[in-house]
C-alpha positions in Angstrom: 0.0 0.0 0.0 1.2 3.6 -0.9 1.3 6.3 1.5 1.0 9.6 -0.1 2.6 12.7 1.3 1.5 16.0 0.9 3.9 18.5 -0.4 4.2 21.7 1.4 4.6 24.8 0.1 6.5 27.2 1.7 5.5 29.9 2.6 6.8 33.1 1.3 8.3 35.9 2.7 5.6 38.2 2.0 3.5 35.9 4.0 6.3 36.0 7.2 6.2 39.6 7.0 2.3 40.2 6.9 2.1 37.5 9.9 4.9 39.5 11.6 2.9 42.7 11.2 -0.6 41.6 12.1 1.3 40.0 16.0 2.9 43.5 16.4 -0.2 45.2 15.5 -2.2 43.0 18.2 0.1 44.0 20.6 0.8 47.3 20.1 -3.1 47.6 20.3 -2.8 45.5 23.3 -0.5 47.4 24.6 -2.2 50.8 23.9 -5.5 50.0 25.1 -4.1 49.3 28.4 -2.2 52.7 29.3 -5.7 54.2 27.9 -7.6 52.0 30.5 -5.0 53.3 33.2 -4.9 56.8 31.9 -8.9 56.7 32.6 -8.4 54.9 36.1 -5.8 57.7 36.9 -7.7 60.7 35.3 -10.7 59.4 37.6 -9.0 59.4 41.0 -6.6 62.6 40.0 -11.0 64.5 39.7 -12.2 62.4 42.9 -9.1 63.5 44.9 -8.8 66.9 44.2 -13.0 67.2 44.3 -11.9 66.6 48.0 -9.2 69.3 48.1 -11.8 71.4 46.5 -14.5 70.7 49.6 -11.8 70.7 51.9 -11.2 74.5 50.7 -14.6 75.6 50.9 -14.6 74.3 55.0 -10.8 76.0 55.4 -12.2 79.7 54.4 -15.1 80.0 56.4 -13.1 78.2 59.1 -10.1 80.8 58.2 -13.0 83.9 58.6 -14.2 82.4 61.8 -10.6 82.7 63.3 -9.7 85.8 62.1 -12.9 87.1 64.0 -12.5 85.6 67.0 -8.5 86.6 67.3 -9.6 90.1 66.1 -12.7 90.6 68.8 -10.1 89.1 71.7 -7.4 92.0 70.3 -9.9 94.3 70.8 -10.8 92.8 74.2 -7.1 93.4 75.2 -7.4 97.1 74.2 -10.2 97.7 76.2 -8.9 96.0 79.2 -5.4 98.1 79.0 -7.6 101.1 78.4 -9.3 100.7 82.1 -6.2 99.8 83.7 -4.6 103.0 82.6 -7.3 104.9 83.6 -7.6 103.1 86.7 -10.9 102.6 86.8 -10.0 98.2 86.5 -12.3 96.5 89.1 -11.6 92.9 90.5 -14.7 91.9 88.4 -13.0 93.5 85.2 -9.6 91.3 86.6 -11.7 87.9 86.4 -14.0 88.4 83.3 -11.0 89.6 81.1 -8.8 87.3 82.0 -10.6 84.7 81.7 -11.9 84.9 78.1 -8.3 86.2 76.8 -7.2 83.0 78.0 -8.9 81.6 75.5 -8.2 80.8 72.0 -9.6 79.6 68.4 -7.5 77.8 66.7 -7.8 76.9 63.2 -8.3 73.1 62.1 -7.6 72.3 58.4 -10.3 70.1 56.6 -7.5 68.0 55.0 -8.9 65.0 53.8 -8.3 65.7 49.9 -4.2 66.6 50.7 -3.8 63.2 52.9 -5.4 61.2 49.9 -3.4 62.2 47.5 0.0 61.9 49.5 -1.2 58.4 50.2 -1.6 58.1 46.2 1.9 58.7 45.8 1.9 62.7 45.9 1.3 65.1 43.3 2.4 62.5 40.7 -0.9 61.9 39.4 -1.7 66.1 39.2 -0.6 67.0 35.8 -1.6 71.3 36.0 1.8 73.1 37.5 -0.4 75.9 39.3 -2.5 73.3 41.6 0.5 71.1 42.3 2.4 74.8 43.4 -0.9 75.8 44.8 -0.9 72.5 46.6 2.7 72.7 47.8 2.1 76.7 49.0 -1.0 75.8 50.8 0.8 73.3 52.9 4.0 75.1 53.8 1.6 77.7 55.4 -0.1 75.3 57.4 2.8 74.7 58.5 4.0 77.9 59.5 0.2 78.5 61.3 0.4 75.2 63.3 3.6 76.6 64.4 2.5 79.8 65.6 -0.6 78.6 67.0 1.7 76.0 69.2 3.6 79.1 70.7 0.5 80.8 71.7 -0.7 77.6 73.3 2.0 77.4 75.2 2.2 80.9 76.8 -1.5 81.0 77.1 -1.7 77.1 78.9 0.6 79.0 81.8 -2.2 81.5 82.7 -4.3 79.0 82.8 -2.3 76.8 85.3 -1.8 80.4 87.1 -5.7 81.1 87.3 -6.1 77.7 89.1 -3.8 79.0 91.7 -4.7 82.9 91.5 -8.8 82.7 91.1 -10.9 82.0 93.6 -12.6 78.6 92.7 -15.8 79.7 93.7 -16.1 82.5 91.2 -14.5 80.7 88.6 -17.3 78.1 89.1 -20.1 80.7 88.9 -18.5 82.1 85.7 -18.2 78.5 84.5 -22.1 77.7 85.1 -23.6 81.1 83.8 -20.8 80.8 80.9 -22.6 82.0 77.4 -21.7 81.0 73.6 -19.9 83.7 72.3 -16.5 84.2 71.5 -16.2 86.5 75.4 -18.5 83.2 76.4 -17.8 83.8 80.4 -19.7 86.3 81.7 -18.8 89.2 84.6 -19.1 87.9 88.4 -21.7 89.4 90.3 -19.2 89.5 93.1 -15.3 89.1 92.7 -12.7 88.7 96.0 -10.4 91.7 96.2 -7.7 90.1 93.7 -6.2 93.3 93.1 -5.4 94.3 96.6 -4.3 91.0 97.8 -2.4 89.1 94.7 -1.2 92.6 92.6 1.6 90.6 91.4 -0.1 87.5 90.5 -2.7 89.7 88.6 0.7 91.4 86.7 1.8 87.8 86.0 -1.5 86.8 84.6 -1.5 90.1 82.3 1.6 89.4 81.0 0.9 85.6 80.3 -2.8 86.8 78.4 -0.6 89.9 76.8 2.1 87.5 75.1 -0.1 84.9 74.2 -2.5 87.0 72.2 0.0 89.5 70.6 0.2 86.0 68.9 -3.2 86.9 67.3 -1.9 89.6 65.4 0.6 87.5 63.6 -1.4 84.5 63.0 -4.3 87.3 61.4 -1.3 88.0 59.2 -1.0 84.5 58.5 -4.1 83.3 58.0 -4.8 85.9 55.1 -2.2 84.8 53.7 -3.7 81.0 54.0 -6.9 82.2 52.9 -5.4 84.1 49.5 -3.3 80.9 48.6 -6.1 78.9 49.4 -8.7 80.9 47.5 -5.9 80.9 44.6 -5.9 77.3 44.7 -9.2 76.5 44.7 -10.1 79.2 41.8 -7.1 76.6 39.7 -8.9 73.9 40.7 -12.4 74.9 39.4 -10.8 76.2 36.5 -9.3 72.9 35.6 -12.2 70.6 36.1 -15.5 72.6 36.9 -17.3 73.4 39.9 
């Protein structure tokens, strides 16, 4: 019995070349498709992250206005309490209610969710407009600086605190405490104050100093935060620019 082979042609090279060409093409495409399917996943969480930043911002400049009102009204507070004293007319009523409120303190609290996502997405990489990844960068260093700031007024104005719990008398810093409004002077004047002035003049000095250092603070962190709020407005302005509102 025969067996009959069959002949096989080869192929030619036009046929290895268009073979060649058709496998690069699929890849390429492959290969294409892909970075167009990432591009999309990046271009998606690069609008979800800094639609964060852009919430965030909103929050920071009424939080920013809301500061720079209270600091400003405590300034004033200070003026009018140096005002009596040098007129002598300072009453150990005046000594309590003053001190009390300037002892206080707002202190500004960054909405920073967008700005944490994004470092834990690997930075800025994923930003691809120059002015928010500056605007970005800006923003933060002054943060910084504010947090700073704020820390050294803490820490002057924690003192007068510790020295009112030895200085005050505790039941008119308990009456203050109970009738205590919601305003930025929340604690009202005591009906009825001991005579602080004639019996602890130094202490009452030392207290006036503590409340006089800590919020000559206020004036530069006002100086600051304007300066937060114009990068911040800046920023934001970039932002809805970029991608919409």
């Amino acid at each position: 019995m025969e067996v009959h082979h069959h002949s096989r042609h080869p192929k030619k090279w036009k046929e290895y070349i268009t073979e060649f060409i058709m496998l690069f093409l699929a890849v390429s495409l492959g290969f294409m498709a892909e970075n167009i399917r990432e591009h999309q996943i990046e271009k998606h969480r690069e609008i979800a992250y800094l639609k964060n930043v852009h919430e965030d911002l909103k929050l920071d400049l009424i939080n920013i206005d809301n500061v720079l009102n209270s600091n400003t009204i405590r300034l004033q507070a200070m003026d009018t309490l140096f005002t009596i004293i040098n007129n002598n007319t300072i009453t150990n009523e005046d000594v309590y209610y003053y001190i009390r409120n300037l002892a206080l303190r707002a202190t500004f609290e960054s909405s920073h969710v967008g700005l944490d996502q994004i470092k834990s997405a690997g930075g800025l990489r994923m930003v691809k407009n120059p002015e928010i990844i500056s605007g970005i960068q800006e923003y933060e260093r002054a943060l910084d600086a504010l947090d700073k700031l704020e820390n050294v007024r803490e820490r002057t104005l924690e003192q007068a605190r510790f020295k009112m719990a030895v200085v005050f008398e505790p039941s008119i810093s308990y009456e203050m405490l109970v009738d205590q409004g919601q305003g930025i002077m929340r604690f009202n004047r005591p009906n009825k104050a001991d005579a602080i002035l004639q019996n602890n003049k130094q202490a009452v000095k030392e207290l006036l100093n503590l409340v006089t250092f800590g919020l000559n603070s206020n004036k530069y962190l006002n100086i600051n935060l304007e300066k937060l709020k114009k990068i911040g407005q800046k920023l934001d302005s970039a932002i809805v620019k970029e991608y919409g509102d």
